[in-house]
MARKEVEX-98480 format. One line per 8 residues: number of its first residue (from 0); their letters; for each residue x, y negated, z of N, C-alpha, C. Coordinates in pm, whole numbers, m for minus. Each point is the difference from the previous one (the first is absolute). Layout:
<pts>
NUM> A> X,Y,Z,X,Y,Z,X,Y,Z | ...
</pts>
This chain:
<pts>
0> XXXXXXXX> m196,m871,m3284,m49,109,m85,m144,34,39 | m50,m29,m102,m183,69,m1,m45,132,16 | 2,82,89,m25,137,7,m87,39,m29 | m96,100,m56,m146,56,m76,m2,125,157 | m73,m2,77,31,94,115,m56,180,m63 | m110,m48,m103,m60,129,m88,108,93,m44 | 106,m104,m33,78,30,m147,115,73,96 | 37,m89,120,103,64,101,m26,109,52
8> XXXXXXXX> m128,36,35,m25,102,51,1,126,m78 | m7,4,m145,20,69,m110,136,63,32 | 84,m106,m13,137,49,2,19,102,164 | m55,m76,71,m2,99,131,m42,115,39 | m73,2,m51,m30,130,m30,48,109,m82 | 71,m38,m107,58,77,m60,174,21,92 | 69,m108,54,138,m2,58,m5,103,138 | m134,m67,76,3,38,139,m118,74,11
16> XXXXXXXX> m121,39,m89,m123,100,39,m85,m42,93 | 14,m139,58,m125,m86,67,m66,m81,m118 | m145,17,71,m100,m13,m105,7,m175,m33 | 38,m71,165,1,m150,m53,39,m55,160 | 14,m132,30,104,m43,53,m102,0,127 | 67,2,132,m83,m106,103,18,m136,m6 | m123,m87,70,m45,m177,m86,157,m52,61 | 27,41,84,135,m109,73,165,73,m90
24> XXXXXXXX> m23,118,m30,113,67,m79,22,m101,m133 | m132,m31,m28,m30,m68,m187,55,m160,88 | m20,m44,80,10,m140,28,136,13,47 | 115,93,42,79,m32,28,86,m5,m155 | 27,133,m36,42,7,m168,m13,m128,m51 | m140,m37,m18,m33,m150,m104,118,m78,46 | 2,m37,126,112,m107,55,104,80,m44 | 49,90,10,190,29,m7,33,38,m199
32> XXXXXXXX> m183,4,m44,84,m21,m132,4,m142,m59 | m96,m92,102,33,m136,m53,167,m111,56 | 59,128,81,123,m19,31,m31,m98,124 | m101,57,145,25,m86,41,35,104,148 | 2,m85,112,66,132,156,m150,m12,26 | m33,146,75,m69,42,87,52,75,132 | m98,m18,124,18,73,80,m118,56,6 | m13,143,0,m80,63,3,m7,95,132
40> XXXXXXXX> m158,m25,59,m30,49,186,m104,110,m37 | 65,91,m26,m163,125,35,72,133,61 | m130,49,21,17,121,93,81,142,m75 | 44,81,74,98,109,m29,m119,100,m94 | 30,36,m67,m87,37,m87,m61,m39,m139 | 4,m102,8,m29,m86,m114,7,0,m143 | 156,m20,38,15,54,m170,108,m138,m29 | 69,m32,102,72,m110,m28,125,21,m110
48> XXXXXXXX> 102,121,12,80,41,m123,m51,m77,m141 | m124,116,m7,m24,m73,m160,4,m163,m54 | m7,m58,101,15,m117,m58,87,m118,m50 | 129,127,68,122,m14,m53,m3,89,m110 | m46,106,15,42,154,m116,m55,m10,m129 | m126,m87,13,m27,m11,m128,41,m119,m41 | 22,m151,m6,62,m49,m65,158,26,m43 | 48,96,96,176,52,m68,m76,42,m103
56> XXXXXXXX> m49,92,9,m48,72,m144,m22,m77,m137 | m36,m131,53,m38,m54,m139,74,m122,m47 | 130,m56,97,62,m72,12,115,30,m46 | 70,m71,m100,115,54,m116,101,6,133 | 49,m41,111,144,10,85,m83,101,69 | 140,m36,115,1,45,112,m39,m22,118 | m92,134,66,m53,m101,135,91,55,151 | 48,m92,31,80,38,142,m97,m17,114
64> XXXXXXXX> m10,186,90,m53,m11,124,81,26,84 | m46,m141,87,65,25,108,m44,113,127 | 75,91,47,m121,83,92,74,24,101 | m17,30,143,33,40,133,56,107,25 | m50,123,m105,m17,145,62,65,71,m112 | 111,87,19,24,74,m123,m127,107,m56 | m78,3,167,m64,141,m82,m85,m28,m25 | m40,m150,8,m155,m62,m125,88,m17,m94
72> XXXXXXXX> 111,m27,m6,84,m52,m177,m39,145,m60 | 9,108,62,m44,133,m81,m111,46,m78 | m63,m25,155,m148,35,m44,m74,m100,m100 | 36,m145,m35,m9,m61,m97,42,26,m117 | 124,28,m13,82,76,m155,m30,113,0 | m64,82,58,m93,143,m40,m58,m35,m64 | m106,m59,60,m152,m81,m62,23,m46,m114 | 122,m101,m50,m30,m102,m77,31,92,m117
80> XXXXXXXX> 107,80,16,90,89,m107,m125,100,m57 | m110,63,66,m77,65,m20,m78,m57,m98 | m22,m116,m21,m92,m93,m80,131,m44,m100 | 97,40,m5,52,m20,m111,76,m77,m29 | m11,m94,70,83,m124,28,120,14,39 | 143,m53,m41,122,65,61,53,m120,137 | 21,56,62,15,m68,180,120,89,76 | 50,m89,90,133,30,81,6,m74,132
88> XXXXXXXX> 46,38,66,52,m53,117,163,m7,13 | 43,m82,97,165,14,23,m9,m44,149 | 23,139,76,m12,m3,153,150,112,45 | 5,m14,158,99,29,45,m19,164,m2 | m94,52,m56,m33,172,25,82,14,m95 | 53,m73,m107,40,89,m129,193,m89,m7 | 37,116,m85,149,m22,9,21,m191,m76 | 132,m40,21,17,m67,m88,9,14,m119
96> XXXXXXXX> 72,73,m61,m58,48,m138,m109,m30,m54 | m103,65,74,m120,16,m52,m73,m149,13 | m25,m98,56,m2,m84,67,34,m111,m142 | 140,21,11,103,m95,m135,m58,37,m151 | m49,98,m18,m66,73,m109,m145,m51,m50 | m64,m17,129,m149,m71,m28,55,m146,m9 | 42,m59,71,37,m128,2,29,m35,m142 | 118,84,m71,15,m34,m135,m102,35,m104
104> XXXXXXXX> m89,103,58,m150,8,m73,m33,m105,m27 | m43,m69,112,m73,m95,22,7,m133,m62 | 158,m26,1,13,m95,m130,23,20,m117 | m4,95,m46,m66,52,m96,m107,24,m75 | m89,m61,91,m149,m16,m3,m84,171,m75 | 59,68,138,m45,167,m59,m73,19,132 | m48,m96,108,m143,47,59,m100,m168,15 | m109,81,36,m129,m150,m20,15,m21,136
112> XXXXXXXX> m9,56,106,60,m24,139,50,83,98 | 100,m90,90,121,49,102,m65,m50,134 | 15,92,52,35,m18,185,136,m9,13 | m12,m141,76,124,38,119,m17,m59,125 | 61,49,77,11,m43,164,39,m176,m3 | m57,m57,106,47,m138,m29,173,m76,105 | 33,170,6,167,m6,43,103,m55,m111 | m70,25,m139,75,44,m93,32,m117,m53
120> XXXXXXXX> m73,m138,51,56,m139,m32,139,m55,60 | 24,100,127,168,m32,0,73,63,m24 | 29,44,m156,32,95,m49,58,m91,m136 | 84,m31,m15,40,m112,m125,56,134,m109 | m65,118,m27,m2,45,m123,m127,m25,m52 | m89,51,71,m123,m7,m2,m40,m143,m18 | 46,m78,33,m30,m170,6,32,6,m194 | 142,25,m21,69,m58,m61,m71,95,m173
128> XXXXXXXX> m81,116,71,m73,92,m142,m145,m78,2 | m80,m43,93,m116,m35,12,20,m137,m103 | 102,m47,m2,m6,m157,m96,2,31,m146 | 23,140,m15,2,44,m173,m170,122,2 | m41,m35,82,m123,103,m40,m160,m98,m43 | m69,50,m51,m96,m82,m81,m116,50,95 | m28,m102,103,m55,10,137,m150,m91,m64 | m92,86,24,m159,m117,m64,m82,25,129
136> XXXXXXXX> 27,36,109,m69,11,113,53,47,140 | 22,m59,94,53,35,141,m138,31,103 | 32,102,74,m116,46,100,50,m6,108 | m35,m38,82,13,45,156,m98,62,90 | 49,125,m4,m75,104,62,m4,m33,154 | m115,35,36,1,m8,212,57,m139,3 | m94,m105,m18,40,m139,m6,m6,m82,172 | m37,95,66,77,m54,161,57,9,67
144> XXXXXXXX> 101,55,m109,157,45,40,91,m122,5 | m86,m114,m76,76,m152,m18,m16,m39,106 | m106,m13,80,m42,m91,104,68,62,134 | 54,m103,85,48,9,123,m166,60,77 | m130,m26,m17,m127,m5,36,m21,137,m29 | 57,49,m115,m91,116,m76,78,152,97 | m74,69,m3,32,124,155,120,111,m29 | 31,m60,m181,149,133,m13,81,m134,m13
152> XXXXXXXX> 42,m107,m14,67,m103,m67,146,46,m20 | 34,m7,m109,185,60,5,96,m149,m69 | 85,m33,81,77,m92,m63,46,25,m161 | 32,168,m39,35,m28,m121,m108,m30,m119 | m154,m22,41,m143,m9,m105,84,m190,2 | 30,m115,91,60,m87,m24,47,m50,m151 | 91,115,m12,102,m15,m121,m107,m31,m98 | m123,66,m27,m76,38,m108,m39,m197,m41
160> XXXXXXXX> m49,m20,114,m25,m148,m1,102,m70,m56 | 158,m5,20,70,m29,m54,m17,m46,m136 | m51,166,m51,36,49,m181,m123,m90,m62 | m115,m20,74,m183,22,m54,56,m224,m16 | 70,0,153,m14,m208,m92,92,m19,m115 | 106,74,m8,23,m28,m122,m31,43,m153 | m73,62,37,m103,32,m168,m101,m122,m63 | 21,m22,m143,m123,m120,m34,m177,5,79
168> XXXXXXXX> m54,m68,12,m115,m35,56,m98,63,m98 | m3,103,m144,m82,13,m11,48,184,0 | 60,m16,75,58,190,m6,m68,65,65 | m86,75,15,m65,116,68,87,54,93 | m60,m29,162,57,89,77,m151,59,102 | m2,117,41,m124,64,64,61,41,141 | m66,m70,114,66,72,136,m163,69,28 | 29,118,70,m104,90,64,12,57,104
176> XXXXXXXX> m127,m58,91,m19,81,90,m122,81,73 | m15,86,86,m101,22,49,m20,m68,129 | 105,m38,40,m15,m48,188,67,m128,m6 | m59,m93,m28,53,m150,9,m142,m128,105 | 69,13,115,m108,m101,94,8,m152,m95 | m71,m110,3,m49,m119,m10,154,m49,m2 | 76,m10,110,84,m39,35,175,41,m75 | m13,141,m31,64,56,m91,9,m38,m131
184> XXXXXXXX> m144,m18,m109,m46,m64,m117,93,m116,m40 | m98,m80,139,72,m147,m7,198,8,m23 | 50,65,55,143,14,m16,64,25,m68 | m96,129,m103,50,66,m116,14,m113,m82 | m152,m50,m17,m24,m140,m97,57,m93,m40 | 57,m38,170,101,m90,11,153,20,m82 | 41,130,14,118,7,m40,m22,79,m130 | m83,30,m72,10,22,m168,m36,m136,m60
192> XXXXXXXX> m31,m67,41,m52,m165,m37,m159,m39,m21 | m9,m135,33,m137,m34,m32,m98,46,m116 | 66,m16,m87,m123,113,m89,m45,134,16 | 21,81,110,m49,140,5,m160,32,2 | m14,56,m41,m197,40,m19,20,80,110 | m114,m11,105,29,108,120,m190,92,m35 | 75,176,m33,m139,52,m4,m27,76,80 | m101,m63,103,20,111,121,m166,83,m19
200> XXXXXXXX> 13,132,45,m128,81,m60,m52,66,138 | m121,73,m6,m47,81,163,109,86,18 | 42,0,157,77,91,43,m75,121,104 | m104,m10,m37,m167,125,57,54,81,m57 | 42,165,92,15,94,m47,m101,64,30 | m148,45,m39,m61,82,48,m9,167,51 | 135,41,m58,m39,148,m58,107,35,152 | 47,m77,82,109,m19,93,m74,70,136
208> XXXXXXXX> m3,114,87,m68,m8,112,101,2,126 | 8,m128,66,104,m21,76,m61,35,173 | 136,47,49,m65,58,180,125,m36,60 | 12,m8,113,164,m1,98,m31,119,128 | 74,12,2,2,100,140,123,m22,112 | m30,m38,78,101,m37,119,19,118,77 | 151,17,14,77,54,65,83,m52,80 | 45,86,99,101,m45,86,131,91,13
216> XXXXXXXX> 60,41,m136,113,112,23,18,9,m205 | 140,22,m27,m28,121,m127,m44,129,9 | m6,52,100,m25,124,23,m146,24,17 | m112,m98,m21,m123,1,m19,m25,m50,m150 | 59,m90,m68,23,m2,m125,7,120,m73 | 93,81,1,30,142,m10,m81,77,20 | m61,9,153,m95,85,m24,m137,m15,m75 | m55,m138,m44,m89,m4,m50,20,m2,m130
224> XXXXXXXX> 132,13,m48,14,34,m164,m3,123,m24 | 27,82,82,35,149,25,m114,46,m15 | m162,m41,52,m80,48,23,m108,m45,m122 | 75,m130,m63,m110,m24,m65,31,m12,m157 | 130,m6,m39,46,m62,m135,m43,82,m104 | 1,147,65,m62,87,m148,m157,20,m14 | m64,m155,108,m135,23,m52,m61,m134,m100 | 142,m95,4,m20,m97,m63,9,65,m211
232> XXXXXXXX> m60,m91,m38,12,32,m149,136,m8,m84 | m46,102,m74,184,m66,m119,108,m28,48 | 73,m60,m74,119,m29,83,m1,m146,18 | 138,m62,116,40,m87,60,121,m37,m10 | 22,m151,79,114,m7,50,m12,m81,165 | 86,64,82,10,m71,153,127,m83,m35 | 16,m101,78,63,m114,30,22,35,124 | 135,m13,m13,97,m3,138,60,m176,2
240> XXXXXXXX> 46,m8,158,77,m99,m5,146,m19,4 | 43,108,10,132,51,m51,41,108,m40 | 151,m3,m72,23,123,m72,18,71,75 | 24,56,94,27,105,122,m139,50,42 | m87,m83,m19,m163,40,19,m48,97,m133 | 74,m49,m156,m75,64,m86,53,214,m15 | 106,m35,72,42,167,22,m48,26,132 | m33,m10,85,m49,38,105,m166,49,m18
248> XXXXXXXX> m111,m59,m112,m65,42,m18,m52,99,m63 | 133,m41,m123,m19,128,m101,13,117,57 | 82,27,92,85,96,77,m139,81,80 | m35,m89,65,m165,12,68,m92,97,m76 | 8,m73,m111,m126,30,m109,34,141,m52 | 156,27,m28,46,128,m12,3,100,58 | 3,m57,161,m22,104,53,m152,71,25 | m97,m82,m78,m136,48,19,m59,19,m105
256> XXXXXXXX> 132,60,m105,m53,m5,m90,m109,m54,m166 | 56,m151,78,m70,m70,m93,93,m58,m109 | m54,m17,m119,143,0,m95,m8,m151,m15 | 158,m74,16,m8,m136,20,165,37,m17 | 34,m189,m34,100,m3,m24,60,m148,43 | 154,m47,85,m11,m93,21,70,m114,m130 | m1,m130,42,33,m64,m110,61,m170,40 | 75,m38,m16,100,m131,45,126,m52,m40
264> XXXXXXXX> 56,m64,m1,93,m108,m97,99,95,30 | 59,60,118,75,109,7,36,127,m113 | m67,m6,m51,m1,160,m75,98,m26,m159 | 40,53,m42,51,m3,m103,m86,1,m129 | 27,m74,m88,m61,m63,m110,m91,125,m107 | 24,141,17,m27,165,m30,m79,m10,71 | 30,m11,158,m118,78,57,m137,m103,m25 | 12,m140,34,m106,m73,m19,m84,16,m119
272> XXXXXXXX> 89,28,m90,m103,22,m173,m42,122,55 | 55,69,26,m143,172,47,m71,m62,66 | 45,m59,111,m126,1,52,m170,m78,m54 | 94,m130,m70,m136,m81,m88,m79,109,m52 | 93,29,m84,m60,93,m84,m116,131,43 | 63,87,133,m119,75,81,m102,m67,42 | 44,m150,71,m148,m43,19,m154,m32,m142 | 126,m54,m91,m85,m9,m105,m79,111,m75
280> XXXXXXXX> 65,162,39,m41,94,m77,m71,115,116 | m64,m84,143,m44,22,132,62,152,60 | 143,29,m45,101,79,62,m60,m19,164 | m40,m75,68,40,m8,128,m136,m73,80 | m81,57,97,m92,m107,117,28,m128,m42 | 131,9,104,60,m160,23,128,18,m48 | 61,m150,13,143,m70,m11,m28,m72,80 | 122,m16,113,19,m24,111,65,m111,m49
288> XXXXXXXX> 5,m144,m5,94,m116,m36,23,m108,103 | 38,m50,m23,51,m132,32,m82,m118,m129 | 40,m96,18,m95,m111,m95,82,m11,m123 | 124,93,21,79,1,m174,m80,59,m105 | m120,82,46,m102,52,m134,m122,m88,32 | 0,m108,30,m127,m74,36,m49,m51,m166 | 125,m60,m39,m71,m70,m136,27,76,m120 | 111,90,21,m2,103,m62,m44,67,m106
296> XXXXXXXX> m115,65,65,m26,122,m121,m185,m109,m40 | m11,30,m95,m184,8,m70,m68,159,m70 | 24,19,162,m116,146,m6,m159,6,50 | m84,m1,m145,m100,m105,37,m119,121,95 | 57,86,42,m120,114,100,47,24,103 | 92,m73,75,47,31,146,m130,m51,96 | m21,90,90,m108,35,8,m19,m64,154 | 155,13,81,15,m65,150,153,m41,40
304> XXXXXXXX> m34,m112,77,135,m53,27,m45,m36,122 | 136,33,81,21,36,177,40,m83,19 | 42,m76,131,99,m135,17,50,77,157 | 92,59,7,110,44,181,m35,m84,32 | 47,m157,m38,13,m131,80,m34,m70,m39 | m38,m92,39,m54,m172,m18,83,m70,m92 | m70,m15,m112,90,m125,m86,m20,m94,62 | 79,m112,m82,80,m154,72,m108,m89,19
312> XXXXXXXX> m80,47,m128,m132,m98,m28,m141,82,m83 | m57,m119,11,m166,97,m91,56,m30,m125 | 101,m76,m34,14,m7,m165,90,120,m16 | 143,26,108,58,159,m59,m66,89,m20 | m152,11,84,m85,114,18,m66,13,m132 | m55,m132,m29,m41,m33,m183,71,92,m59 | 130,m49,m7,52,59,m118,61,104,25 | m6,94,61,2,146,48,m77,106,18
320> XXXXXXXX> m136,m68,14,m91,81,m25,m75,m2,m158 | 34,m121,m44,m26,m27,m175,52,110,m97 | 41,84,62,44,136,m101,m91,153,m6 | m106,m39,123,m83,120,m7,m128,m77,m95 | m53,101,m28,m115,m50,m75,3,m5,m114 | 63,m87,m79,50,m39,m139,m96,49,m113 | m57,104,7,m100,43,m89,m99,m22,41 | m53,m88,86,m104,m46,64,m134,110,69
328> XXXXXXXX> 66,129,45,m96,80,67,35,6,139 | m25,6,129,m16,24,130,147,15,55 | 74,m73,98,86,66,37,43,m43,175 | 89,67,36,2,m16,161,81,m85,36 | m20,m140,112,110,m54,33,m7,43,152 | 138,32,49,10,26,145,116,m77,72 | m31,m31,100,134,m107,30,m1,47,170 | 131,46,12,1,58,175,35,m175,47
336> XXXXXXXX> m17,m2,140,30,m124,109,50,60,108 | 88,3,18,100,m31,170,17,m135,47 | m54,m19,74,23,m207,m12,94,18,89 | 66,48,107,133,m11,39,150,37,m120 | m1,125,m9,126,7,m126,m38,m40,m115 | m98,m70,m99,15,0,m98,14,m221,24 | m58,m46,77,m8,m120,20,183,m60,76 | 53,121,56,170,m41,m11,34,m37,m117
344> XXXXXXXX> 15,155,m79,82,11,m146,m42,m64,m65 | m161,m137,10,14,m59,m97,64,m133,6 | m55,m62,105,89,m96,108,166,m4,m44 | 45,123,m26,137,22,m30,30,m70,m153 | m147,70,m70,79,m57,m157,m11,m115,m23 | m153,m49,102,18,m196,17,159,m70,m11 | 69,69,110,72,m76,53,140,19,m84 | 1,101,m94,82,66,m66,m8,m82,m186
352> XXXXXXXX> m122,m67,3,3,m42,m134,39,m121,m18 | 5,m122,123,74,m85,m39,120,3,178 | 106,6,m95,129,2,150,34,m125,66 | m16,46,151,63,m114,81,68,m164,m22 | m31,m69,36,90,m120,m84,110,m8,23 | 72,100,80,117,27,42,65,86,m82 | m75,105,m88,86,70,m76,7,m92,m142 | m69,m81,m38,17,m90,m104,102,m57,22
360> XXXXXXXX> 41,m85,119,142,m88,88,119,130,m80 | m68,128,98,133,55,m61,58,1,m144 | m105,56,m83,25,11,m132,50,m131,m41 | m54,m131,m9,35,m149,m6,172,7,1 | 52,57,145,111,m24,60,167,105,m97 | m128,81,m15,53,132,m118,95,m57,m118 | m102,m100,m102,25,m20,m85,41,m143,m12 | m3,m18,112,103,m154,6,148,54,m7
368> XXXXXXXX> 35,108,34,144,50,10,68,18,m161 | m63,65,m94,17,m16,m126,m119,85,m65 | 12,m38,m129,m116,115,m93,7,99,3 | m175,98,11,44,106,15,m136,83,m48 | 26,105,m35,m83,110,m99,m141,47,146 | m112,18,m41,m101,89,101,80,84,63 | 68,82,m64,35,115,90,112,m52,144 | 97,m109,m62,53,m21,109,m21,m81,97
376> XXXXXXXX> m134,m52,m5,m86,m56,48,m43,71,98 | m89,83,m61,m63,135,126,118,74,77 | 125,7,m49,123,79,83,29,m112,120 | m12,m113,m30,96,m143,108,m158,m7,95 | m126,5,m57,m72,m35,93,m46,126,80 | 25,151,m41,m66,103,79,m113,m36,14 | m136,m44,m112,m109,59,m5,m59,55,m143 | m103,4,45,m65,116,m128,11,m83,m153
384> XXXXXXXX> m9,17,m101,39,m32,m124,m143,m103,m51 | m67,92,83,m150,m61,m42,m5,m159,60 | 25,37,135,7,m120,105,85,m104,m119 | 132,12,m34,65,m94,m20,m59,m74,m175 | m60,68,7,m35,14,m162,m140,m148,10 | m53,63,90,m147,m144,81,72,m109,m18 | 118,0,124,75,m115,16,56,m55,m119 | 85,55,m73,84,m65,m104,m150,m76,m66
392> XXXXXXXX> m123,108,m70,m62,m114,m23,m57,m104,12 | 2,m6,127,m61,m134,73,89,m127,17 | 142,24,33,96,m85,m22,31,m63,m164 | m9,105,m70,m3,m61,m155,m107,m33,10 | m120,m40,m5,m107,m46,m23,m6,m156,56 | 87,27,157,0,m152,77,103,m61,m60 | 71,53,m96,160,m56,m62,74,m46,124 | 32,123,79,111,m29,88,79,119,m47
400> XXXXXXXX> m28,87,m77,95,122,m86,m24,m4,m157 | 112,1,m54,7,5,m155,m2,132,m44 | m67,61,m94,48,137,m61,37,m14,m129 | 92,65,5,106,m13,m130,m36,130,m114 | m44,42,m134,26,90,m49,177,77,42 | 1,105,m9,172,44,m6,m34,133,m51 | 16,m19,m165,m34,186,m39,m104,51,17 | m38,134,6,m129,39,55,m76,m13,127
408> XXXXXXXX> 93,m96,88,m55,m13,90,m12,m175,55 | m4,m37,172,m33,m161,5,135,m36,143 | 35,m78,m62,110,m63,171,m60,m117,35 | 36,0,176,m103,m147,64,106,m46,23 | m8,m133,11,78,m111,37,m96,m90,96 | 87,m48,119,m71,m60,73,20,m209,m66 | m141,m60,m31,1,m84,m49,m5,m151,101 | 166,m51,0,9,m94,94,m87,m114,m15
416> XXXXXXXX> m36,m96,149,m55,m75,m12,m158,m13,m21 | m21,164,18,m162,22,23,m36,m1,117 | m171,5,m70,m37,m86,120,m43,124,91 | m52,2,150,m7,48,84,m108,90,m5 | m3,155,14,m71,116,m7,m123,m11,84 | m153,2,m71,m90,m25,9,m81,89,21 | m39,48,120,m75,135,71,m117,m21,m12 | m92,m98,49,m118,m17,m4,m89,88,m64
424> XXXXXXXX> 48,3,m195,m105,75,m58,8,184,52 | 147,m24,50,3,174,56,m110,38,118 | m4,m156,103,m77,55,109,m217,17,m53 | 19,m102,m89,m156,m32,m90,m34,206,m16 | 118,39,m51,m36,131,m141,m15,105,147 | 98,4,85,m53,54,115,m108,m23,82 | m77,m92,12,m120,m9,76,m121,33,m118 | 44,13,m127,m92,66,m108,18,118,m2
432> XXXXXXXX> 102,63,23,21,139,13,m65,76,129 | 12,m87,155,m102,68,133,m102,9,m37 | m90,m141,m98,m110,m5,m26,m32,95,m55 | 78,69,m149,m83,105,m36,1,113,6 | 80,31,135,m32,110,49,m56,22,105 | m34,m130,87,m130,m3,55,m164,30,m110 | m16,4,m75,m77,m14,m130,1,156,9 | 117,70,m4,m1,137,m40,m46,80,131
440> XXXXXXXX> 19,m72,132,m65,96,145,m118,m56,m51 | m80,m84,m26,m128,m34,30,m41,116,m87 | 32,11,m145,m6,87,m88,m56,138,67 | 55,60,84,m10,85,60,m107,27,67 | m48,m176,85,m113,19,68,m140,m45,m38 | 3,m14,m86,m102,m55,m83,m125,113,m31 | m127,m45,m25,m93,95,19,m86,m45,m130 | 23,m82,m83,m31,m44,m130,94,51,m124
448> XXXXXXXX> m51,m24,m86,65,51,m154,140,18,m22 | 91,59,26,116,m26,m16,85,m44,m116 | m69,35,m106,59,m23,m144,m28,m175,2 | m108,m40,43,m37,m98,m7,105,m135,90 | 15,23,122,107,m48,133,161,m14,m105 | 14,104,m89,149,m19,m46,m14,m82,m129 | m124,27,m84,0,m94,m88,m46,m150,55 | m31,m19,79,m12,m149,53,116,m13,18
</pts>
């Protein structure tokens, strides 16, 4: 399809009230209305949505996004619904009912586009409604969620790959990200197939003014928020590294009277919408979080973002601090350093993201006994859900475990006569993982540009 970019921008302006496209926004569109995949690399801010948002708009189906976060699935169907366009999500905040209701919307062809979580592929209602809906575009939101490389990677973004090879070769699919290394790209590429257009754009945030301050305690953390947070501008959000950290501050902040509020996967599905919502309507200083509001919200005047602790890498830090600024005027980055406690707890999630080759043996040994559902999986092995969740996908991937649809959910079977469990790439992803958080102390000590050190 021949696009007139004059003529597009006409319409854009009238749908969405931007005057006309950015050059890489127009070059990605051109490709996904000539039906072909892109991966698209630019910085938080950008304007990457629209380039899904406006071709739904003008595209007779349906466009399915895939997204991470219920409370970006929100803050997206605010947005999109505001412009007129009818949009839904089907996430675990809302009843089944409600859930079964859009779903049958949906094939119905009564919205231009849906979010859903990319859980919802082992879900054989959802499988079994998605084959009657008139689908003209698939997105994959936070596209280094695929990659074992990429710094959130979740076994269930996998599935998506699944769905994307079996679609014809001239079907439009759009993966996006802001934080994808060289090495990440290459992987995505690899597994949406050889034809992907890769558009990668400057990831220079100028308007960003980044500092660290080393400590040796929370209790100097504390006190220097205590002393200084109500001289910073506007409002914020601090980053904790756990949920037990994000009430402990708020608590802090309360008691000194500073109005803040905390925020984490913990809270009930009520309280989290207030709280979006206060930050968005600057109810509050800060919101005290965890990285569950990292990709979150698009509130484009947050003005400073705190870091308690050391992210994993300069790319988590990317995309965590990619939420201040957004309207492109001045804003604060602050990042505390303890290099004794914060260089444990991270050490910990190293060692925590891919498990022992011994707990794989176990799980292996699990499902050699007979088939059996996740849950009774995590009950026979006594570890975390998450843990077993890594494993199962890595064994299906080496085809030494089968997963079976069963209903809305998946049973493993251990697959005889496979071949022997292959660690190597586990020990590779761990000596990439010391590396980049060696990357993130240097970060610290560095006496040159910092925006500059993370975008390299």
């Amino acid at each position: 399809m021949l696009l007139n970019r004059s003529e597009e921008e006409k319409k854009l302006k009238k749908i969405f009230g931007f005057d006309n496209f950015i050059d890489d926004q127009w070059i990605a569109i051109q490709h996904i209305f000539n039906g072909e995949r892109v991966l698209l690399i630019e910085k938080t801010g950008f304007g990457k949505s629209l380039c899904y948002q406006y071709p739904a708009s003008r595209l007779n189906g349906l466009t399915i996004v895939f997204s991470p976060l219920i409370a970006l699935m929100r803050d997206q169907v605010r947005f999109i619904e505001s412009k007129k366009i009818p949009a839904a999500s089907v996430n675990s905040n809302q009843s089944p009912d409600e859930n079964n209701n859009i779903i049958k919307n949906a094939v119905n062809g009564k919205y231009k586009i849906l979010f859903i979580a990319p859980e919802r592929l082992d879900n054989q209602q959802w499988m079994d409604a998605a084959t009657k809906m008139n689908i003209s575009l698939v997105v994959i939101d936070e596209a280094h969620c695929i990659s074992v490389w990429g710094h959130d990677f979740r076994p269930s973004y996998r599935r998506i790959i699944n769905l994307v090879t079996l679609l014809p070769k001239n079907f439009p699919v759009l993966a996006a990200t802001a934080t994808a290394t060289r090495r990440v790209e290459e992987d995505i590429n690899r597994q949406i197939g050889k034809s992907v257009i890769s558009i990668r754009g400057k990831l220079l945030r100028d308007s960003l003014h980044l500092r660290c301050v080393k400590v040796s305690s929370e209790d100097e953390k504390m006190i220097w928020l205590g002393e200084n947070l109500n001289k910073l501008p506007g409002t914020g959000v601090i980053y904790t590294g756990t949920k037990i950290s994000t009430e402990h501050y708020s608590r802090w902040f309360e008691y000194l009277n500073i109005k803040s509020v905390n925020y984490n996967s913990a809270l009930e599905p009520g309280c989290r919408r207030e709280v979006e919502a206060g930050l968005m309507s600057n109810d509050y200083k800060c919101v005290v979080s965890t990285n569950a509001l990292g990709m979150g919200i698009d509130k484009p005047d947050i003005r400073f973002i705190i870091h308690t602790q050391m992210p994993q890498s300069p790319i988590h830090y990317y995309q965590e601090i990619g939420r201040a600024g957004r309207d492109g005027r001045p804003s604060i980055i602050i990042l505390f350093f303890n290099p004794e406690e914060d260089l444990q707890l991270l050490n910990s999630f190293i060692d925590g993201a891919k498990p022992p080759a011994d707990k794989y043996q176990k799980i292996i040994d699990i499902v050699k006994t007979k088939r059996l559902g996740l849950f009774e999986i995590v009950k026979k092995a006594n570890m975390k859900r998450t843990q077993v969740s890594v494993v199962l996908t890595d064994l299906v991937d080496q085809s030494i475990v089968n997963e079976i649809p069963d209903g809305s959910s998946k049973i493993y079977e251990y697959r005889y006569g496979a071949k022997k469990l292959n660690v190597k790439g586990f020990d590779i992803l761990r000596i990439n993982k010391q590396k980049e958080l060696l990357d993130m102390v240097n970060y610290t000590e560095i006496k040159t540009c910092r925006m500059t050190f993370l975008c390299d």
